[in-house]
C-alpha positions as CSV (number, residue, x, y, z in Angstrom):
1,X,-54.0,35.3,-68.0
2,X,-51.1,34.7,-65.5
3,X,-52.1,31.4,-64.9
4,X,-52.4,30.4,-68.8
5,X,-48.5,31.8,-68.9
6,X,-47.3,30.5,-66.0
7,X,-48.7,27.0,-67.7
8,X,-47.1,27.1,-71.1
9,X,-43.6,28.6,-69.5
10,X,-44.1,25.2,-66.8
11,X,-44.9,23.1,-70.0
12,X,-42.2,24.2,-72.2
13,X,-39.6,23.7,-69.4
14,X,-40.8,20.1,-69.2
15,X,-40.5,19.4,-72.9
16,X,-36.8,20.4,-72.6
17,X,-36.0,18.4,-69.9
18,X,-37.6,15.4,-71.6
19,X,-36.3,16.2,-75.3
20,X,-32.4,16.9,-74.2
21,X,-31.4,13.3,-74.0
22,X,-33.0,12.9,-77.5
23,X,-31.8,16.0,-79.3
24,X,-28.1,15.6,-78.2
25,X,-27.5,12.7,-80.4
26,X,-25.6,9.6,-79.5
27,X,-22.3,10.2,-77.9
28,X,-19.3,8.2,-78.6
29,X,-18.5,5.4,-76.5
30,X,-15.2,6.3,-74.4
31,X,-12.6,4.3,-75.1
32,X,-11.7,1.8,-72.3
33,X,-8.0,0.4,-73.6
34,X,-6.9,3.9,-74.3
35,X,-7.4,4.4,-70.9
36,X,-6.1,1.2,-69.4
37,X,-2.6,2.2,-71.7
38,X,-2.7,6.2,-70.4
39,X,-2.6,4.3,-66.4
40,X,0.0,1.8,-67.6
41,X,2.3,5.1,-68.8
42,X,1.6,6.7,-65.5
43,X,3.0,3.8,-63.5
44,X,5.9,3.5,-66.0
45,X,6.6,6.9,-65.0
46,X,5.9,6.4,-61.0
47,X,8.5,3.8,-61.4
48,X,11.6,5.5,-63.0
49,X,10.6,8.0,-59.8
50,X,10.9,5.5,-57.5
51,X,13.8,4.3,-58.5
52,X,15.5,7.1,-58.7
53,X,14.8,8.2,-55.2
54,X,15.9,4.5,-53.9
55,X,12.4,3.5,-53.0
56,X,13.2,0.0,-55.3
57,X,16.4,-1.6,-56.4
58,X,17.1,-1.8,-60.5
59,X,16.9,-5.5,-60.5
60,X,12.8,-4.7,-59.2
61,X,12.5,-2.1,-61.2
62,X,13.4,-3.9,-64.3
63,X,10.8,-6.6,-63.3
64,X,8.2,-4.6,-62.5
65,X,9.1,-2.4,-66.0
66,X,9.0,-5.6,-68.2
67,X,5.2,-6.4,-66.7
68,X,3.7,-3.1,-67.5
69,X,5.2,-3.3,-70.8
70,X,3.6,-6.1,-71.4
71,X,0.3,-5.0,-70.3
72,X,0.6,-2.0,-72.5
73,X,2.0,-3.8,-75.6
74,X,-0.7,-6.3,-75.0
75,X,-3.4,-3.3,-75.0
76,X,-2.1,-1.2,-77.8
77,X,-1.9,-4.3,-79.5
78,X,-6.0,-4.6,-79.3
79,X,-7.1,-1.1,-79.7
80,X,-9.7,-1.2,-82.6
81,X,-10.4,1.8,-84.9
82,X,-14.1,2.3,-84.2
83,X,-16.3,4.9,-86.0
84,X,-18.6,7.3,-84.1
85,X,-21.8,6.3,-85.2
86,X,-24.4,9.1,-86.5
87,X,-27.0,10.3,-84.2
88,X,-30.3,9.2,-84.0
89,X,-33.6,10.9,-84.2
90,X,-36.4,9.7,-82.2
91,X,-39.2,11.8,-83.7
92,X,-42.0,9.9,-82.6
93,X,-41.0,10.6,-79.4
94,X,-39.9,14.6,-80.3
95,X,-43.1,14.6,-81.5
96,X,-45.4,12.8,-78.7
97,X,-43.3,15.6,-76.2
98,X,-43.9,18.9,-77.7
99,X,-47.5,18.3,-79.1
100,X,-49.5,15.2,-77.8
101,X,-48.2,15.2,-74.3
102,X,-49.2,19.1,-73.6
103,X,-52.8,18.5,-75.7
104,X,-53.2,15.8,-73.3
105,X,-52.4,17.5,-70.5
106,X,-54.7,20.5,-71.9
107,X,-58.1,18.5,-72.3
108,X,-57.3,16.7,-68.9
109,X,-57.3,20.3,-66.9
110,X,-60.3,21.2,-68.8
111,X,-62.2,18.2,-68.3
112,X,-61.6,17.9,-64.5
113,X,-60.6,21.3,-63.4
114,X,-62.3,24.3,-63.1
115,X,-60.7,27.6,-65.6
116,X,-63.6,29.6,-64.7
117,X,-63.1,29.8,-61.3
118,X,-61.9,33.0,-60.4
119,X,-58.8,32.8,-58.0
120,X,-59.4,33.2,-54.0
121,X,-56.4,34.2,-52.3
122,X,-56.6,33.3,-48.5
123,X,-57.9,36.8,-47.3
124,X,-61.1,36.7,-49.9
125,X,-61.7,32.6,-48.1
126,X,-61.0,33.6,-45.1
127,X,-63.8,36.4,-45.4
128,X,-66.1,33.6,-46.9
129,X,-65.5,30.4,-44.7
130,X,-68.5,28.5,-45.8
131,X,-68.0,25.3,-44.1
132,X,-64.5,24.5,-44.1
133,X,-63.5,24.6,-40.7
134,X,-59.9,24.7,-41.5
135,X,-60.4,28.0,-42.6
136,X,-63.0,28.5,-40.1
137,X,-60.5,28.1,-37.1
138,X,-57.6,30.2,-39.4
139,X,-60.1,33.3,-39.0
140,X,-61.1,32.7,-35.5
141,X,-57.2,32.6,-34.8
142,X,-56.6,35.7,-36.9
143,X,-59.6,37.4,-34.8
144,X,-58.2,36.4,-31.4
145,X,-54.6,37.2,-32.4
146,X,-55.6,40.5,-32.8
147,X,-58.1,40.9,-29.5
148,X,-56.9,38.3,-27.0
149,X,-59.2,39.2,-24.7
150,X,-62.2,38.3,-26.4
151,X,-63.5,35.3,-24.4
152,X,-66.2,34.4,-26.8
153,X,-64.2,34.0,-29.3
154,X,-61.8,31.1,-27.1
155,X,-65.1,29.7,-25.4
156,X,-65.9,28.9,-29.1
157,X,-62.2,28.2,-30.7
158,X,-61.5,25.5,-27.3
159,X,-64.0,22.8,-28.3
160,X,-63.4,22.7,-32.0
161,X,-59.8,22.9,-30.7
162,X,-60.5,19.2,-29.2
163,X,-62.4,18.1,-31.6
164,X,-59.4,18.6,-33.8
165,X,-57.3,16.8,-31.6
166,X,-55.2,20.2,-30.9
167,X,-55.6,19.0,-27.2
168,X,-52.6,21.6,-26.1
169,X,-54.4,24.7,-28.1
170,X,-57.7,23.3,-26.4
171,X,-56.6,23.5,-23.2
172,X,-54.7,27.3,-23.9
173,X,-58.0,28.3,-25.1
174,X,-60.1,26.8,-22.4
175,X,-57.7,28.6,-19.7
176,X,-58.6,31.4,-21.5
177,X,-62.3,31.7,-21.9
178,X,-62.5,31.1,-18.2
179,X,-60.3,33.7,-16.9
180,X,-61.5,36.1,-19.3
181,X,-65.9,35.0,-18.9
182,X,-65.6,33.2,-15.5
183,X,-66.1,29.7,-14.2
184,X,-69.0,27.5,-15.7
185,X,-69.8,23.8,-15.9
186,X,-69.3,23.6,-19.2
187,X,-65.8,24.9,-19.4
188,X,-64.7,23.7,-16.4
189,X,-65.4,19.8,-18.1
190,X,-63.9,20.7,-21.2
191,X,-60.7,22.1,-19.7
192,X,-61.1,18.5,-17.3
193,X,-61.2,16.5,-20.6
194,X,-58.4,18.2,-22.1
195,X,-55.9,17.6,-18.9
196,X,-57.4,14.4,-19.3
197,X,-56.6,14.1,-23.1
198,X,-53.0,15.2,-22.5
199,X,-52.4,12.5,-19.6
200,X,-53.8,9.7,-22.2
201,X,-56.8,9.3,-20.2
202,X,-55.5,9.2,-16.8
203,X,-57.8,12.2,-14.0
204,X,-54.3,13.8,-13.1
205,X,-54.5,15.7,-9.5
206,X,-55.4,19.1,-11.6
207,X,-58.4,17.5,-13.6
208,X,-60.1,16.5,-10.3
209,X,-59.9,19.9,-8.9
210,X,-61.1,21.6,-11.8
211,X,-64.2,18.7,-11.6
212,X,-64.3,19.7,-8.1
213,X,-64.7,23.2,-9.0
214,X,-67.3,22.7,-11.4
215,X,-69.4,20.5,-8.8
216,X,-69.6,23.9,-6.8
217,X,-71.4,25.3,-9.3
218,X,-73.5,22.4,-10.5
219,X,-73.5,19.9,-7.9
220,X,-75.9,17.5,-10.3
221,X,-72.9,17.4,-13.0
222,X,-73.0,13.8,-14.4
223,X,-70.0,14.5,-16.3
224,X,-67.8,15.9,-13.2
225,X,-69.4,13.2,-11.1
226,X,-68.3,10.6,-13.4
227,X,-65.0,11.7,-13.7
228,X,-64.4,11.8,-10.3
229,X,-65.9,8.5,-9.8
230,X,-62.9,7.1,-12.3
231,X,-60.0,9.3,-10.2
232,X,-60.9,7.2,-7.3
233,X,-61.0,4.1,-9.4
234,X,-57.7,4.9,-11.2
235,X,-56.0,5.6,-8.0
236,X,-56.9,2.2,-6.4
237,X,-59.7,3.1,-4.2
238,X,-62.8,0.5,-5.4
239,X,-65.2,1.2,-2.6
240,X,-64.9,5.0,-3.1
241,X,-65.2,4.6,-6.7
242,X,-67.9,2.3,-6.3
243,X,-69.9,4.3,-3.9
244,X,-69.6,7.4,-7.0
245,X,-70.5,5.7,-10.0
246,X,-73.7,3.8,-7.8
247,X,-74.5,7.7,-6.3
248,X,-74.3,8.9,-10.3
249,X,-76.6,6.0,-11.8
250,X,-79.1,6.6,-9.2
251,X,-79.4,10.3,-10.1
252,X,-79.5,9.6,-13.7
253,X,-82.6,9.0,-15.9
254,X,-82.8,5.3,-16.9
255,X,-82.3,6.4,-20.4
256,X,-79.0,8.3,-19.5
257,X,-76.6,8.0,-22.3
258,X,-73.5,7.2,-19.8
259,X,-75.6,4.6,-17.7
260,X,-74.1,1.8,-19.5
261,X,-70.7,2.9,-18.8
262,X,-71.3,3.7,-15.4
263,X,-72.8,0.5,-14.4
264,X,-70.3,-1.3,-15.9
265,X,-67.3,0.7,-13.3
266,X,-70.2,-0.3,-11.0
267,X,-69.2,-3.9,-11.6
268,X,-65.7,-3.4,-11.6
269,X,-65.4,-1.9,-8.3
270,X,-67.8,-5.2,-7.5
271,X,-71.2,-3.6,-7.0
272,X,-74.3,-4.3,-9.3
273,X,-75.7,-2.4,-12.2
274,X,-78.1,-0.2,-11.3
275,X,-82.0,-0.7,-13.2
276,X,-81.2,-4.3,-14.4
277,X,-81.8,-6.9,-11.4
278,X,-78.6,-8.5,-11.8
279,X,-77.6,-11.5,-9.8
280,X,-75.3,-10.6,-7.1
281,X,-71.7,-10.0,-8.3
282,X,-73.4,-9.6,-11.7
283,X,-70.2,-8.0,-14.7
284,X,-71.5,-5.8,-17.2
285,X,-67.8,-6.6,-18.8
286,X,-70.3,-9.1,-21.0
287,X,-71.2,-7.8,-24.6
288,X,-74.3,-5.8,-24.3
289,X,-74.7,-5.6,-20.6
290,X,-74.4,-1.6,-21.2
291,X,-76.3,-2.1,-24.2
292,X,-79.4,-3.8,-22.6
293,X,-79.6,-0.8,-19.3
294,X,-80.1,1.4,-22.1
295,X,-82.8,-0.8,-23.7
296,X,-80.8,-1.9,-27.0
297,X,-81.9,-4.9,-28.7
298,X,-80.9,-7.9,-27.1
299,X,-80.7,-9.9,-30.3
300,X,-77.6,-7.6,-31.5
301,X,-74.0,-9.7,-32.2
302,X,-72.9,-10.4,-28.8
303,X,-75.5,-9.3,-26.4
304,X,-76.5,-12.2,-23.8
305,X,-79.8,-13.5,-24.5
306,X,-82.3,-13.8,-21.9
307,X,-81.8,-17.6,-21.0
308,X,-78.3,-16.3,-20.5
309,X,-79.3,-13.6,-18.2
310,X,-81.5,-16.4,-16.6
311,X,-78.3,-18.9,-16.3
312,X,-76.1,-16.3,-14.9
313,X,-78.3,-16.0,-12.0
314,X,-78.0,-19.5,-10.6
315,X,-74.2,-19.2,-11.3
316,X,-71.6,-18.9,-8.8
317,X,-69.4,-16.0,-8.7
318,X,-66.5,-17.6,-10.4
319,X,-68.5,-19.3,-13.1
320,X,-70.3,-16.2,-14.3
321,X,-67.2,-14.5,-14.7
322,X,-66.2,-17.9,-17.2
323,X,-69.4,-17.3,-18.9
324,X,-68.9,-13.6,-18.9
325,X,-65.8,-14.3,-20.8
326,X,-66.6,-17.1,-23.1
327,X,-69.2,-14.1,-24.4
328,X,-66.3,-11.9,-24.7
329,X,-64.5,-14.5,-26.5
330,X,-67.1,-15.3,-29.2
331,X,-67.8,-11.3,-29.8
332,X,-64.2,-10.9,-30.5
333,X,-64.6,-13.7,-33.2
334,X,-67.5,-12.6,-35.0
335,X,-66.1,-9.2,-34.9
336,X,-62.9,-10.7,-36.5
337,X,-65.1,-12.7,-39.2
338,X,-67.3,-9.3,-40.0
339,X,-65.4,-5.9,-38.6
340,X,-68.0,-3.9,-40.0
341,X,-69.6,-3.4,-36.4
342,X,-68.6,-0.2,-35.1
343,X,-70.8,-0.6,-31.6
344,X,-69.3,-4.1,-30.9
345,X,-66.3,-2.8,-31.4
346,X,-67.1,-0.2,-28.9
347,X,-68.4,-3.4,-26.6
348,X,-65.3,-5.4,-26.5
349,X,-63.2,-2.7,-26.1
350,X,-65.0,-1.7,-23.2
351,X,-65.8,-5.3,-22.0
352,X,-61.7,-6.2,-21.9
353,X,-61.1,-3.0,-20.1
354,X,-63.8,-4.2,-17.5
355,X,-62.0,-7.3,-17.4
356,X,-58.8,-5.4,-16.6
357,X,-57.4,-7.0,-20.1
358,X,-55.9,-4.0,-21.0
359,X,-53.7,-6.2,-23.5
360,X,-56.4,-7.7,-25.6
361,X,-58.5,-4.4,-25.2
362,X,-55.2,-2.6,-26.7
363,X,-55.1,-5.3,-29.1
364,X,-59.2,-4.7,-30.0
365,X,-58.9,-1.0,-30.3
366,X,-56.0,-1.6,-32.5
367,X,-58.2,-4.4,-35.2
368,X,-61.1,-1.6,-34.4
369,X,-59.2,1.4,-36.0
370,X,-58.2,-1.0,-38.8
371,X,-62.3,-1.0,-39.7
372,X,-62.4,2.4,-38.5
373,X,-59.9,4.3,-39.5
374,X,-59.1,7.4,-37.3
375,X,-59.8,10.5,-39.8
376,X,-63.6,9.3,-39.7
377,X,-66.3,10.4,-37.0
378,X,-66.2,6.0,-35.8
379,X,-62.6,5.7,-35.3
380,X,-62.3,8.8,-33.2
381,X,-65.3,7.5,-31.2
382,X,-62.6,4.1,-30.7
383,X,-59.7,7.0,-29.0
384,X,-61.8,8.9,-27.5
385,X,-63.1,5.5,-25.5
386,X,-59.4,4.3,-25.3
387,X,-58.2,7.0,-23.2
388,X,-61.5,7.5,-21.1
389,X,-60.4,3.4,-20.2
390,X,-56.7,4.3,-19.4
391,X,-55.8,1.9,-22.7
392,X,-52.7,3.1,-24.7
393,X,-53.2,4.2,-28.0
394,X,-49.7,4.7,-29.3
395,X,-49.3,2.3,-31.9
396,X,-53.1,1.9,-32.3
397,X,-53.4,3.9,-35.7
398,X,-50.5,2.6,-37.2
């Protein structure tokens, strides 16, 4: 019932406001000449006071009197007797405001909305989340608030935390769950990531001896040992960092989700990809180099083709990496002639990063995120592998 009132006191202040300027009839136009003849008497009267206090001589004030009497004679002179006309009813209108419009209004709610829900103040959701996970992470924050020192509760709230993007609150609650449960692989990455988030990408000093820290207690970590790998790569050490990521693809299954990525800092740091036989000084920079160690169809826009795998062995160094680019080149036009390919977006971002491009990769992350906006599951997929390259993404989403 105090909905159905508050909805007829809304509507019937809305019918006022748009019935005022009809119901108050037409006003009178204001008369301009009676007011260009009031000014002309003021100055008449500004001039008799500045003569008498010897501002002017009488021969200027004389002048200057004859001219406005002019102007006022001249404006008197014109003044027309004009009638106020009779106000005017719109009553269409009257009538389209206080019945149609609110009718209209009426069987739009009613059609579209819902007036048997019952109402569901914020305590009654927050007891019955469902899947919102707004709500979700309101009531995790509500629980925590009141026991801080549940660890569960913040080894569940920090990775929906970065999820979310609330890298800061990620890391808080990742601090958190390991003071208050302890050390473990798991949240010793996370809180790695999140440093990692928060530095756009870069493995800051911290990050590396949290990855450290987790090694110690799984020393098979592909994610700490990959990580490290790119601190040593990031800080300009290429045979360290090669010497890593080679260490990491040989430990890893030759179905390993990351061992595209790794083989391609492989061939940064100037080693070969690990599990394809590459000619010597082979660059997985080329579209679909990653793609093919992990057995993706070699047929897919921008992967090299067998005879090219075959001509890139007889190359020299110098031109395979021309060949390497040319592919580059002609993924990045049929991406810009069909954008509606999320993984080779994901391929030439990663192949001008390889390239140490980071211009055109900014500039391909950027056309990426126009296909893929960054609300949706693809586009954070593009950031995500933006700051894992070290490529800016400030001006990316806009």
């Amino acid at each position: 019932m105090l909905f159905w009132i508050l909805v007829a006191a809304l509507t019937a202040a809305i019918a006022v406001i748009l019935l005022y300027p009809l119901l108050r009839g037409a006003k009178a136009a204001e008369n301009i000449r009676a007011g260009e003849a009031a000014v002309y008497r003021d100055q008449l009267r500004e001039l008799d006071r500045d003569l008498d206090g010897g501002l002017i001589t009488p021969e200027e004030a004389d002048y200057a009197r004859a001219e406005i009497g002019r102007r006022l004679i001249a404006v008197s002179a014109d003044e027309p007797a004009e009638t106020p006309k009779p106000a005017r009813h719109h009553r269409f209108t009257e009538a389209f405001v206080l019945l149609l419009l609110p009718v209209l209004g009426l069987c739009l709610y009613l059609t579209t909305g819902r007036p048997d829900l019952p109402s569901q103040p914020l305590e009654a959701r927050l007891e019955n989340p469902g899947n919102d996970v707004a709500v979700l992470i309101v009531k995790a924050e509500r629980h925590l608030a009141e026991k801080p020192d549940d660890g569960k509760g913040w080894d569940v709230l920090a990775p929906i935390y970065f999820r979310t993007m609330r890298v800061n609150d990620a890391q808080v609650a990742y601090r958190n769950a390991i003071r208050l449960l302890g050390p473990s692989p798991v949240r010793l990455d996370g809180l790695a990531e999140t440093l990692m988030a928060v530095s756009d990408g870069v493995v800051t000093e911290e990050a590396r001896q949290v990855l450290e820290q987790s090694l110690t207690l799984e020393s098979d970590n592909p994610r700490a040992r990959f990580y490290i790998a790119l601190s040593m790569e990031q800080a300009g050490r290429p045979n360290e960092a090669r010497q890593a990521f080679e260490a990491l693809a040989k430990q890893s299954p030759a179905d390993a989700p990351w061992l595209p990525l790794v083989n391609q800092h492989i061939a940064l740091n100037g080693g070969a990809p690990a599990g394809a036989n590459p000619a010597p000084g082979a660059n997985p920079a080329a579209p679909g180099a990653g793609s093919a160690a992990s057995g993706a169809n070699s047929a897919a826009p921008g992967n090299p083709t067998q005879q090219d795998v075959a001509a890139a062995e007889t190359m020299s160094a110098g031109d395979r990496q021309q060949m390497i680019r040319g592919m580059v080149e002609s993924l990045d036009a049929k991406l810009s002639e069909d954008p509606n390919n999320f993984e080779g977006w994901m391929r030439l971002v990663r192949s001008y990063a390889v390239l140490n491009d980071k211009d055109r990769a900014a500039g391909a992350l950027k056309r990426g995120l126009a296909a893929f906006p960054p609300p949706g599951e693809e586009g954070r997929q593009l950031l995500a592998l933006a700051r894992e390259l070290g490529i800016a993404t400030e001006g990316a989403t806009q």
